[in-house]
TIKOLDO-64412 format. One line per field, with one value per residue (C-alpha): x, y, z. Coordinates in Angstrom, 3 decimals. Each point is the difference from the previous one (the first is absolute). Example, Ala and Ser with C-alpha at 12.3 -4.5 7.8 and 13.67 -1.06 7.14 Angstrom:
TIKOLDO-64412
u	c(12.300	1.370)
v	c(-4.500	3.440)
w	c(7.800	-0.660)
END
This chain:
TIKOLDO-64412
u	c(178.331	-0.169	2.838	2.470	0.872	4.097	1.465	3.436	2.112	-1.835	-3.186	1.850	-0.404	1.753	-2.471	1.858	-1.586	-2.396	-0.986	-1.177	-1.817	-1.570	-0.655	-1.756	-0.790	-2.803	3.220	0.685	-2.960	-3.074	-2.440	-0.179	-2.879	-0.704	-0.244	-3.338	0.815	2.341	2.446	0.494	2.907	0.745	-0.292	2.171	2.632	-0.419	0.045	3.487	1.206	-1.284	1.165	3.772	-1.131	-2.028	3.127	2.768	-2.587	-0.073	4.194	-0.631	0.856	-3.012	-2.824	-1.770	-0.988	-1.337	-2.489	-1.313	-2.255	-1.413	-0.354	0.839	3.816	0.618	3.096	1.167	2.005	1.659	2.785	1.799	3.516	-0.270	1.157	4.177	0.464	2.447	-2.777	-3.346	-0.411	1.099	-2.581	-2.751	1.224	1.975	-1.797	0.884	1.521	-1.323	1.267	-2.970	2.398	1.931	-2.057	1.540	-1.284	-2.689	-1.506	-3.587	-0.476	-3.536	2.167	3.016	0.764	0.681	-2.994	-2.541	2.211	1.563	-3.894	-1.277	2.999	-1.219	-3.024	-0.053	0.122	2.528	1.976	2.001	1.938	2.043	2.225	1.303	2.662	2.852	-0.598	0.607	-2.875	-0.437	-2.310	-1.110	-3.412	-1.250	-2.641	-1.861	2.668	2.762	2.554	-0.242	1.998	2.375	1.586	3.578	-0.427	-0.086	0.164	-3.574	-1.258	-3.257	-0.697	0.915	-2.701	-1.227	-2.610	-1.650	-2.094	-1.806	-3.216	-1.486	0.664	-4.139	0.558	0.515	-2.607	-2.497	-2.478	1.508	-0.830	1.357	-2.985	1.387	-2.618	1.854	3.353	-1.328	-1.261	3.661	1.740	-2.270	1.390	3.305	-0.127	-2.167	2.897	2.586	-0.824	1.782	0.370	-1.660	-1.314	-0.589	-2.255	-0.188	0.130	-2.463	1.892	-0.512	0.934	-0.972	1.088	-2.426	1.264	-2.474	-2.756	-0.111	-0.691	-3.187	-0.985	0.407	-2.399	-2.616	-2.104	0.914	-4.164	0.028	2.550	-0.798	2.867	3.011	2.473	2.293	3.519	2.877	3.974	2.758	3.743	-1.292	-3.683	-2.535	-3.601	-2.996	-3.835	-3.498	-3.523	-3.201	-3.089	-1.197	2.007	-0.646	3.367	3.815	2.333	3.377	3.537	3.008	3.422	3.632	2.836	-1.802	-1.897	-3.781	-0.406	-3.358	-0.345	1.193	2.111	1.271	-0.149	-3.572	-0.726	1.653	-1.224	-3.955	0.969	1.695	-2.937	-2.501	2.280	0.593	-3.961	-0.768	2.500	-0.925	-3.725	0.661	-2.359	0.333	-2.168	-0.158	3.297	-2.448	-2.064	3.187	1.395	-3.414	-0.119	3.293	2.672	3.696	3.418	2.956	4.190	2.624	3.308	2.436	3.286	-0.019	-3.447	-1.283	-3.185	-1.988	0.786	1.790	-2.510	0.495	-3.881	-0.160	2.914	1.180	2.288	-0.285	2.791	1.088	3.506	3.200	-0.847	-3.433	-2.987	-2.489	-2.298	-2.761	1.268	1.428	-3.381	-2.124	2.170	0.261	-4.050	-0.438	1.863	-0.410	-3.206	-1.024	1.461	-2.368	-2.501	0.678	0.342	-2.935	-2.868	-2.349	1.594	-0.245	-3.950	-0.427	1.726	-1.785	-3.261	0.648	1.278	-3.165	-2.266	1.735	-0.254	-3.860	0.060	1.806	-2.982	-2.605	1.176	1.301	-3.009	-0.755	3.422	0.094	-3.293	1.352	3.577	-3.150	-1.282	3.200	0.917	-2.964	0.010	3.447	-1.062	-3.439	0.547	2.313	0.576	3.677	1.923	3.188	3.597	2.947	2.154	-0.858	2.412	1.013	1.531	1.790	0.964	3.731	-0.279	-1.317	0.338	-3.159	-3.219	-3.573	-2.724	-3.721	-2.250	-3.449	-2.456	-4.294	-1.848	0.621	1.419	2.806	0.702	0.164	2.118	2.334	0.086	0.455	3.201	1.636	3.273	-1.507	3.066	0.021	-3.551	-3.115	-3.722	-2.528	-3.082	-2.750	-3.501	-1.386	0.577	1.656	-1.430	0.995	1.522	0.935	-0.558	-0.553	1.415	2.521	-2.951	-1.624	3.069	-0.776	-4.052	0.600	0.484	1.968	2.450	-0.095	1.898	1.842	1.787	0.157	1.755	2.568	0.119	0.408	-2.243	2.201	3.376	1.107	3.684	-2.763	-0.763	-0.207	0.348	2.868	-2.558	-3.521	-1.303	-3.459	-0.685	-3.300	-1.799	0.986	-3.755	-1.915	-1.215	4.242	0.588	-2.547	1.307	3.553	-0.897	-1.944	3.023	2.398	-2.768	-0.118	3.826	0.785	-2.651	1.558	3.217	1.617	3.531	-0.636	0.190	2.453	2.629	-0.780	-2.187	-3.285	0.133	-3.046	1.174	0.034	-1.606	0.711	-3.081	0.497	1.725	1.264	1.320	0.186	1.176	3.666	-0.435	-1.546	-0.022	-1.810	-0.705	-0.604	-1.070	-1.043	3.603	1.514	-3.270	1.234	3.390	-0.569	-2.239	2.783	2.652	-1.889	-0.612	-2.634	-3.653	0.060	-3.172	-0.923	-1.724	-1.431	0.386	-3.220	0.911	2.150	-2.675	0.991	3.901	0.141	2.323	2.765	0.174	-0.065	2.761	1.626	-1.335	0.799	3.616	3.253	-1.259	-2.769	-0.703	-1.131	-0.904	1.007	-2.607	1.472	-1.266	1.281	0.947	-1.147	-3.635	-1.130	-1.563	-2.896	-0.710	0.768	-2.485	-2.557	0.366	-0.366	-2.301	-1.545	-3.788	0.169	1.379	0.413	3.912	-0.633	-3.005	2.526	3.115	-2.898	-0.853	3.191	1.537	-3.596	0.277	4.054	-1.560	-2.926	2.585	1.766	-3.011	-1.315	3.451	-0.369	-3.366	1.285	3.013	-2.595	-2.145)
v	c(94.634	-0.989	-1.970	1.551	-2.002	0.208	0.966	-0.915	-1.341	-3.398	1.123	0.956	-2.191	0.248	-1.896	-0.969	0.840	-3.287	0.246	3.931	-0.920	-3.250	1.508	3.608	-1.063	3.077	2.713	-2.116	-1.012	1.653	-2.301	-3.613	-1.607	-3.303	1.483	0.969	3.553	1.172	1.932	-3.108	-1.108	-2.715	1.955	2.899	-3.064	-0.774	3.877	0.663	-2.884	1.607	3.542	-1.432	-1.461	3.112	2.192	-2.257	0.215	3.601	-0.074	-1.546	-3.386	-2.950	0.173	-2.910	-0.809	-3.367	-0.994	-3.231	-0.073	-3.470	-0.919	2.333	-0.016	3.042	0.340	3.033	0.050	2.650	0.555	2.968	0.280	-2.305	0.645	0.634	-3.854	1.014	1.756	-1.886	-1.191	3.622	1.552	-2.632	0.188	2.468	3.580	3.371	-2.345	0.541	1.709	2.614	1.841	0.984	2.659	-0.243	-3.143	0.156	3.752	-0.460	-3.084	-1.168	-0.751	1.111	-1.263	-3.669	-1.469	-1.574	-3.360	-0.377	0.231	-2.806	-2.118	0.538	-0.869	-2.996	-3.783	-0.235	1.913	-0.451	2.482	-1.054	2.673	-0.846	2.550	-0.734	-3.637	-0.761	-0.377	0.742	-1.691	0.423	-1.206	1.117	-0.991	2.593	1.884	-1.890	-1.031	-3.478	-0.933	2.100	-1.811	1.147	1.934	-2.496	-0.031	0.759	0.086	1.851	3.062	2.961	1.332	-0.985	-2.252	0.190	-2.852	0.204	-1.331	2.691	-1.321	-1.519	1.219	3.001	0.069	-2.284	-1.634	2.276	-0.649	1.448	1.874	-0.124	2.991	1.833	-0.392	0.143	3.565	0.842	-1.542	2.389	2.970	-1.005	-0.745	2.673	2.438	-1.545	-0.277	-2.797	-2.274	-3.507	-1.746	-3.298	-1.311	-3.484	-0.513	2.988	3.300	3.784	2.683	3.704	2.243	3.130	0.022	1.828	0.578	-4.078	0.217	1.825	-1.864	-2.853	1.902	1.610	-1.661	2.088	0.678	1.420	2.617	3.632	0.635	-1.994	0.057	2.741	-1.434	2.733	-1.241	2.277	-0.885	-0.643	-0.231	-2.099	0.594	-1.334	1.004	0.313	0.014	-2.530	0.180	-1.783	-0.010	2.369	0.414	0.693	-2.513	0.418	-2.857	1.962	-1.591	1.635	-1.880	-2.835	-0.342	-0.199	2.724	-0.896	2.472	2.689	2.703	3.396	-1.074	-0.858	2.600	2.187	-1.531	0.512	3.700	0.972	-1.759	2.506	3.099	-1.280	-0.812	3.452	1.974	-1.514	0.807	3.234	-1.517	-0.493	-3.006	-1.702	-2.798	-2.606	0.255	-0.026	-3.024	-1.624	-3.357	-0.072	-2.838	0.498	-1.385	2.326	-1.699	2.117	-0.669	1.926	-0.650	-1.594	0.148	0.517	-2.110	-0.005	-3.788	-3.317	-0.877	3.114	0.542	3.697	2.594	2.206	2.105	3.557	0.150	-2.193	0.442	1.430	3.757	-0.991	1.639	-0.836	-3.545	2.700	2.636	-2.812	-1.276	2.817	1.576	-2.769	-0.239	3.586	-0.565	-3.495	-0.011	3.337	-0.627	-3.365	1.681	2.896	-2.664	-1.957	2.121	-3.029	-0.962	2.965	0.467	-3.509	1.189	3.131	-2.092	-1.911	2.713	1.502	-2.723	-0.843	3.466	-0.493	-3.102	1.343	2.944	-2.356	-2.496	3.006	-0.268	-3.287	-0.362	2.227	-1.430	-3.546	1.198	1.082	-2.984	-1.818	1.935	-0.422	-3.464	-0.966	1.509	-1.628	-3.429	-2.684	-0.664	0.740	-1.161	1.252	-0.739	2.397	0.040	0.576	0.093	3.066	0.095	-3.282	0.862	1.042	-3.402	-3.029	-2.694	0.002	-0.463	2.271	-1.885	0.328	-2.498	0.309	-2.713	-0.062	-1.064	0.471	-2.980	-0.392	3.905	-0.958	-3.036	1.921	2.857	-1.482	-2.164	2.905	1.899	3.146	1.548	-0.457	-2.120	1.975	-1.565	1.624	-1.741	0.001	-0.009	-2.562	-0.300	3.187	1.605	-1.137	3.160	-1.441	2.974	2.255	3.356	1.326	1.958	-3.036	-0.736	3.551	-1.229	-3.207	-0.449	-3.467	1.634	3.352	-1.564	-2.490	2.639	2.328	-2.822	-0.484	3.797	-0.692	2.697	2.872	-2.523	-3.322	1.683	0.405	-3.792	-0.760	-4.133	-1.213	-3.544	-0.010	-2.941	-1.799	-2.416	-1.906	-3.016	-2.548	-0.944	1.702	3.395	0.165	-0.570	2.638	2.560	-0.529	0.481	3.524	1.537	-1.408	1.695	3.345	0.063	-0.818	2.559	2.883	-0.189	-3.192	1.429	-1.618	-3.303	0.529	1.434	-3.059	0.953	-2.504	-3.339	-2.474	-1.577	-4.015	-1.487	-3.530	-2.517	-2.579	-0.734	-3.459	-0.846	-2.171	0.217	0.947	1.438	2.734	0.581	2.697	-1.157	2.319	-2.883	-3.268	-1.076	1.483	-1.729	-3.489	0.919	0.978	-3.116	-2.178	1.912	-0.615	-3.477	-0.819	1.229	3.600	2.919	1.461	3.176	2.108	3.543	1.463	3.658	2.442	0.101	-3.188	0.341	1.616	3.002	-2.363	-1.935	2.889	1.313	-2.930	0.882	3.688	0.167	-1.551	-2.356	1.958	-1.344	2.251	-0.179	3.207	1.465	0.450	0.917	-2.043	2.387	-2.187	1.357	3.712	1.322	0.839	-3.239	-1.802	2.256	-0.650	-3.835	-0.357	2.848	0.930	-1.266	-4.289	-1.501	-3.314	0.002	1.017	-2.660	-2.904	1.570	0.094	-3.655	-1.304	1.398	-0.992	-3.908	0.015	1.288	-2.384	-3.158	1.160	-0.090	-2.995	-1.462	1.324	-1.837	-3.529	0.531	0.338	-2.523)
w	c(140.985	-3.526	-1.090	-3.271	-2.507	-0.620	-2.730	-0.812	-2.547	0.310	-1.352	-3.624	-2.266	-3.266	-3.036	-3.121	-3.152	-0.654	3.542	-0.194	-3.379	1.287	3.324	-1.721	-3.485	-0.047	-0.265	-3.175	-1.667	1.015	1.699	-0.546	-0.973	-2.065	-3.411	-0.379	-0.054	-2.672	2.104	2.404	0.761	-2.263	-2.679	1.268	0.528	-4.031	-0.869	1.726	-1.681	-3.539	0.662	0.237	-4.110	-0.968	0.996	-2.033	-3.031	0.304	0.092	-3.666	1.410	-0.854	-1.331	1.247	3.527	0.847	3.043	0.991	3.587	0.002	3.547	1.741	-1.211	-1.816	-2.756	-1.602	-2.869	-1.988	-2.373	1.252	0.723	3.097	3.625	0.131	1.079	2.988	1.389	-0.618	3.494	1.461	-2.173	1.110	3.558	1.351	0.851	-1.993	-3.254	-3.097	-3.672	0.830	2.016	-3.367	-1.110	-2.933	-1.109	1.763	-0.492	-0.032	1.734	2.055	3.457	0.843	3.889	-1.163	2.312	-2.297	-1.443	4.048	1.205	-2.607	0.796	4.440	-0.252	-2.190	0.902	-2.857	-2.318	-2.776	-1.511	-3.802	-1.567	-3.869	-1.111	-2.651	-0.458	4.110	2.251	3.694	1.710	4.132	2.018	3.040	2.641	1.781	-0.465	1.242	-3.023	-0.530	-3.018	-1.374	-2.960	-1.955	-3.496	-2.743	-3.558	-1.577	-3.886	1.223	-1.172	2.525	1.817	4.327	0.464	3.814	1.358	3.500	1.971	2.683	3.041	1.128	3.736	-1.303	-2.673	1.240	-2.092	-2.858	-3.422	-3.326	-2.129	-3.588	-0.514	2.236	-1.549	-3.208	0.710	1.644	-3.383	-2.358	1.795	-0.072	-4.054	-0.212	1.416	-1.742	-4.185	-1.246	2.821	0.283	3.026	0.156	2.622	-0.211	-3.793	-0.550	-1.452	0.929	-2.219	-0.904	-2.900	1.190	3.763	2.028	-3.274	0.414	3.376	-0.129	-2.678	2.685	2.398	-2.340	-3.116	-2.937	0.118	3.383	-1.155	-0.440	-2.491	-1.355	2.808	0.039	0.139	0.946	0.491	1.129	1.066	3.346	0.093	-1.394	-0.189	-1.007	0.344	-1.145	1.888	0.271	-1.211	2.963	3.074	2.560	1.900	-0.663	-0.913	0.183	-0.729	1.361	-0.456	1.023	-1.550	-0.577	2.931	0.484	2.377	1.349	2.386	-2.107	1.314	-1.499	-3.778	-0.074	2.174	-2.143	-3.440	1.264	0.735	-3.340	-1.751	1.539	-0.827	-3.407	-0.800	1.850	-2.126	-3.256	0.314	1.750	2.385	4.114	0.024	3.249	0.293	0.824	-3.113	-2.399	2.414	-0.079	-2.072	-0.939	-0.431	-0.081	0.770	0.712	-0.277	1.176	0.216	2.999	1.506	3.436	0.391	3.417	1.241	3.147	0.593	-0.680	-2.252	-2.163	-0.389	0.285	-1.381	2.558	-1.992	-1.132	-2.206	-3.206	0.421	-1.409	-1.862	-0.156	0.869	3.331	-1.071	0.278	-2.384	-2.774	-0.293	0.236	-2.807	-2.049	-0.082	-0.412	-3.124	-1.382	0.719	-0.829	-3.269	-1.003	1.237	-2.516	-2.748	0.811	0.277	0.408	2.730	1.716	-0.679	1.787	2.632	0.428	-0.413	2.886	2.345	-0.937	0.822	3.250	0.683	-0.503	2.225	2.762	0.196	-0.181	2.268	2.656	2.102	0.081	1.402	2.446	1.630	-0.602	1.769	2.742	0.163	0.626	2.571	1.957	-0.781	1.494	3.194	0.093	-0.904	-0.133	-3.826	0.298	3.220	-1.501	0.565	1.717	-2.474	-4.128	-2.938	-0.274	3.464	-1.166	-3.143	0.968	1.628	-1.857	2.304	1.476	-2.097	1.123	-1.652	0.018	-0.033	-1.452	1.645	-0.572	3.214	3.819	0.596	-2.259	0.520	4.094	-0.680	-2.133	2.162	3.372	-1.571	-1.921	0.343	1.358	-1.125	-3.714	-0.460	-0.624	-1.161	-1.542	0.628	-2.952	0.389	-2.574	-3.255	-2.000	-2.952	-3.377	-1.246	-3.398	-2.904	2.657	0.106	3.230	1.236	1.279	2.343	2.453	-0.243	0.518	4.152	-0.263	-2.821	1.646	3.332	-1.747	-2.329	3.351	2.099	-2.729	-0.490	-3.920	-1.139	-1.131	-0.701	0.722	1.521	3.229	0.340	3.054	-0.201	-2.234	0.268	-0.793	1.046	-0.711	2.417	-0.436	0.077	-2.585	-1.196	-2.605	1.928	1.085	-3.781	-1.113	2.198	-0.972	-3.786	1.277	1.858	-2.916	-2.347	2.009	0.024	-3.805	-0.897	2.420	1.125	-2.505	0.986	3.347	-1.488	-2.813	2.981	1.712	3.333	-0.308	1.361	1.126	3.046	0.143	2.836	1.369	-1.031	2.487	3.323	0.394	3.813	2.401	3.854	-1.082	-3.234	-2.366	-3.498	-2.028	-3.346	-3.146	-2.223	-0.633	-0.525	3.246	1.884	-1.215	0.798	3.539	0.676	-1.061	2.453	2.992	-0.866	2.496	0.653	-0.969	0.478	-3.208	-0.041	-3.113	0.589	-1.849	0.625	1.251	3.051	1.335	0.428	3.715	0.009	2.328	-3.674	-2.510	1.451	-1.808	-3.506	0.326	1.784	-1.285	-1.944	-2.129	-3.564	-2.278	-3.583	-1.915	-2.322	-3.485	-3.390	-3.212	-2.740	-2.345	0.731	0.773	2.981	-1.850	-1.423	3.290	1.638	-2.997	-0.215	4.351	0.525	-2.919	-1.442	0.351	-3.384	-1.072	0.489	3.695	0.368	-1.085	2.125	3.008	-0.890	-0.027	3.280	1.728	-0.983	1.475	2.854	0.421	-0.856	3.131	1.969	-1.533	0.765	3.813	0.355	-1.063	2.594	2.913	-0.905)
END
């Protein structure tokens, strides 16, 4: 007979609230991650920290907020009204505390349950929490949760406001790293939400006077713009869009009281319907939704009371309603663009012929391009049942998108024995590879239609399942994982190519990555260490202090699966791909892809003779 497991009053266990958080940080944060992924959780750790300073600023209280992440310590300083100084370790500590809970100081505030600042404070090696209010100061630090100092208010000629200081906690976060890109990108929103607040990150200062017009002129160079962005504000609703010359898909920014709403939800939803009715109406026209929605670039702000989100990490609006006597989300917006919009339209008839222009010609596209797809959607099909391209994964994104603790990520390999390694190491769960077969097209200049003809590009875009929106992706990581000579090289710059010229918002929402391999494996009988560089070689030769087996991984090829299992588990390093604003797609495309110039003959030159030092440098070490 099978033996039962009891169950009595022995097997409760009652967790106090550091060790629930510590013990399921996921319910709190989303996944974890090191920071190369903007929604990791480091940076969700900074961003409940801000939202407590965003929400005093929008109480008219500060206008300043100061950062400093050097380190890995991250403080956060603003000039509100400060914590009451009774309660500053209560409200850092204790759960269901918090001023949010007064609705009416808090009407339209990003979180509401309290969570975020008790969360930050859990899962951090150390904490430090400073409240300055009427010329006393309160003053309490904590380690991994457990209050460590508490010291007695004290006189205090600072001026009022709370700074926070705390340091993820590494076995949490391990081998974590702050990207100041990332944060940078997080601090725009914020300023751009909030005209007339300053951000300080690290002595370098973020403001906006446009809101969300600045923002697209953040995504988009003003000469890949259809028409002047078309700016619309209402009590409640802020909106901002216009449409590219050049880039295929939709692009959307959604934010609900502040937040960056990733994932969306009922406003955006509701913002890309009313835009179709209003286009349709205007023109008299029922032009397919997918030809007005084609090309365009947007950002939506609402604002609601209590809003309602699908998760901890408030990255996709759940709620129907704004609150109070006010309409549905659905029915404010739609309304509001049916007449604010309607109305610039009527007053800018230019506009409105660009518009129609490019419905028109996407329209035209869509024909043209209608039976080439449905062959290449053939294709695919057959394809994924004849060969072995794509050994996919169980689970995809949007089955975890209600649940962003786990990661599904596909990694994109060239040969059979890197695709085998990869594959035979993997998390079949959430780890897919799609193997190429030599080196992909360069589809620089090219036009979309090349993507169903070409096979490579056909299955890629089918395995993602990016073709009609990216809201289908089915990775929230694309990963390219090749060799690190000058064929791995080459085919990196081809995929990067083929994404920047075809689906750029992939990149720009953070979902590329080029995964770092180690490039040697110092051990002896005891020990192993997989090095990444030079530096980490040395270092690993002068822990094990005594003869040591150095070996040069060449390739992908030559890990065995038992290793790669290393390189693509826990402790994955990946290097994000990002695009520098400073430049536009366009000319990055032009300079790396385009006909050889001179510029691109020196860049070449000088990258080659760093590399050829290094092997130089190798040589003299063996002999």
């Amino acid at each position: 007979m099978e033996k039962q497991t009891t169950y009595t009053e022995d097997n409760i266990r009652s967790l106090d609230w550091k060790e629930h958080i510590r013990m399921r940080p996921g319910m709190y944060i989303g996944k974890l991650g090191d920071g190369s992924s903007p929604d990791d959780g480091i940076y969700i750790l900074l961003k409940e920290i801000l939202d407590n300073c965003i929400d005093e600023f929008v109480m008219g209280a500060g206008k300043t907020i100061e950062i400093s992440i050097k380190e890995n310590v991250v403080s956060v300083r603003d000039y509100g009204r400060g914590i009451p100084l009774g309660k500053v370790v209560d409200v850092v500590s204790k759960m269901n505390t918090g001023g949010k809970y007064d609705s009416r100081a808090f009407k339209k505030s990003v979180g509401l349950n309290g969570v975020g600042t008790k969360a930050v404070n859990a899962l951090s090696e150390r904490f430090t929490v400073e409240s300055n209010r009427e010329k006393e100061l309160k003053l309490a630090v904590f380690e991994f949760g457990n209050l460590t100092k508490d010291l007695p208010i004290e006189s205090s000629t600072k001026r009022r406001g709370t700074r926070v200081i705390f340091t993820p906690d590494s076995k949490i976060f391990k081998n974590y790293k702050y990207r100041l890109e990332y944060v940078e990108r997080m601090l725009k929103n914020y300023v751009y939400l909030n005209p007339g607040l300053t951000i300080d990150l690290n002595g370098e200062k973020f403001y906006s006077e446009n809101g969300l017009k600045d923002l697209l002129n953040d995504q988009i160079s003003e000469s890949d713009l259809l028409y002047p962005i078309i700016h619309l504000k209402g009590e409640d609703i802020e909106i901002a869009l216009s449409h590219s010359k050049t880039q295929y898909s939709e692009e959307y920014h959604s934010f609900v009281n502040g937040q960056h709403t990733t994932q969306g939800g009922t406003h955006q939803a509701a913002f890309r319907e009313g835009l179709v009715k209003t286009i349709r109406d205007y023109f008299g026209k029922t032009y397919e939704a997918s030809d007005i929605r084609k090309s365009i670039i947007s950002a939506i702000s609402i604002k609601v009371m209590e809003p309602i989100f699908e998760s901890q990490t408030k990255t996709k609006l759940g709620s129907t309603e704004m609150g109070g006597s006010m309409p549905s989300v659905r029915s404010y917006i739609i309304d509001f663009l049916s007449t604010q919009l309607d109305n610039f339209l009527h007053k800018n008839s230019l506009v409105a012929e660009s518009i129609q222009k490019k419905i028109i010609q996407a329209e035209k596209e869509r024909k043209e391009l209608s039976g080439i797809r449905k062959l290449a959607k053939e294709r695919a099909k057959k394809a994924s049942l004849h060969n072995k391209k794509l050994r996919d994964c169980r689970v995809h994104l949007p089955d975890l998108k209600k649940d962003r603790r786990l990661d599904s990520t596909l990694f994109i390999t060239e040969g059979d024995s890197a695709s085998g390694s990869i594959t035979k190491s993997r998390d079949v769960n959430t780890q897919a590879v799609f193997s190429l077969r030599g080196k992909p097209l360069n589809s620089f200049g090219m036009s979309k239609k090349i993507v169903y003809e070409n096979e490579e590009f056909n299955l890629l875009q089918a395995a993602l399942n990016i073709e009609d929106s990216l809201e289908d992706l089915r990775y929230n990581n694309i990963v390219i994982a090749t060799d690190a000579d000058v064929d791995g090289m080459h085919i990196r710059l081809l995929l990067i190519t083929f994404f920047l010229q075809f689906f750029p918002e992939l990149i720009k929402e953070g979902h590329l990555y080029i995964l770092q391999t180690p490039l040697f494996r110092v051990r002896d009988k005891k020990e192993t260490f997989y090095c990444y560089s030079e530096v980490e070689r040395k270092e690993a030769i002068e822990k094990i202090k005594g003869k040591s087996e150095i070996t040069r991984f060449k390739g992908l090829g030559e890990i065995s699966p038992d290793e790669f299992k290393y390189f693509i588990g826990d402790d994955i390093r990946l290097d994000p791909v990002m695009l520098d604003k400073s430049i536009t797609i366009e000319e990055l495309l032009l300079f790396y892809m385009g006909k050889n110039t001179p510029d691109r003959q020196k860049f070449i030159i000088n990258n080659l003779k760093v590399e050829l030092d290094y092997v130089e440098e190798q040589k003299e070490e063996v002999l």
